[in-house]
N, C-alpha and C positions, 0 to 999 in steps of 0.2 A: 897760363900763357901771359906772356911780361905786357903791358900795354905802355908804348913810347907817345905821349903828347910834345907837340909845341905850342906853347899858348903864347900870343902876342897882346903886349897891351898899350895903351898909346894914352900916356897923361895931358890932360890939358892943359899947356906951357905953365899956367902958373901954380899947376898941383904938383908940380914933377918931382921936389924934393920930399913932397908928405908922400906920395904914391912910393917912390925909393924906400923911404922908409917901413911901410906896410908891409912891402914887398919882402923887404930883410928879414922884418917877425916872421910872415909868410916860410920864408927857408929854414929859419930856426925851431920853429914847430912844426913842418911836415919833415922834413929831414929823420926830426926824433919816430915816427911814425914806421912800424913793424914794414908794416909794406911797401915803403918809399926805398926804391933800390938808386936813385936819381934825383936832385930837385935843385939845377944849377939855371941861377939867376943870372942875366945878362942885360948890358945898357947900349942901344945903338950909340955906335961912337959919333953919328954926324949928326943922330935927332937923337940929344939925352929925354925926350918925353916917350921915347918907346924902348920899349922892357921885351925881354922874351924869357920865357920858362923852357925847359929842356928837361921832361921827368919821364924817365921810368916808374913805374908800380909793379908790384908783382902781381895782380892778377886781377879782374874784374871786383872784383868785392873788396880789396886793397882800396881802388881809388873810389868806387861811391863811400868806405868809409871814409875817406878823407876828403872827401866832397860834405859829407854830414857833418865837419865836427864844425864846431861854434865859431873859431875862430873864421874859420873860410865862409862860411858862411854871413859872416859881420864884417870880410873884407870885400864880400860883394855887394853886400850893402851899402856900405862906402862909398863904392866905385863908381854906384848910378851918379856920381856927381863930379866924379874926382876923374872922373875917365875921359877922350874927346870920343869914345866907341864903346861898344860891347865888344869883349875881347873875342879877339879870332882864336880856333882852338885846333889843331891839327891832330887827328889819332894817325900814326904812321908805321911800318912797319920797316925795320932796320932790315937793310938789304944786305951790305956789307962794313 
């Protein structure tokens, strides 16, 4: 079964352009990922420090593997400092 995330994230104003960045590698390497059916990056147009993720995975063991690999793992490390939050994460079910 597909599992649909929205993950929000909020830079702290003066991280916003390194966080963009991370963020980019972030889509370039889970995208390549077997089970990434989704992983489209988004910038609020009125607060450029908030990001939003839109990803599908195909199936429970798709995204804990892509919760394990290295690189995600070393962009949450990051984050504890570069973030003004721990990101919000939405599991959601597509209605229509």
């Amino acid at each position: 079964m597909a599992i649909n995330l929205t993950v929000i994230l909020k830079s702290k104003p003066e991280n916003s352009a390194l966080v963009k960045s991370l963020l980019l590698e972030l889509v370039e390497k889970s995208t390549q990922e077997a089970a990434c059916k989704q992983y489209d990056l988004h910038q609020n147009c009125d607060d450029f420090n908030t990001f939003i993720f839109h990803e599908i995975w195909e199936n429970q063991k798709g995204l804990d593997n892509h919760n394990e690999q290295s690189y995600i793992q070393s962009f949450f490390e990051k984050a504890k400092t570069l973030l003004q939050e721990t990101p919000i994460v939405f599991r959601t079910e597509k209605l229509a």
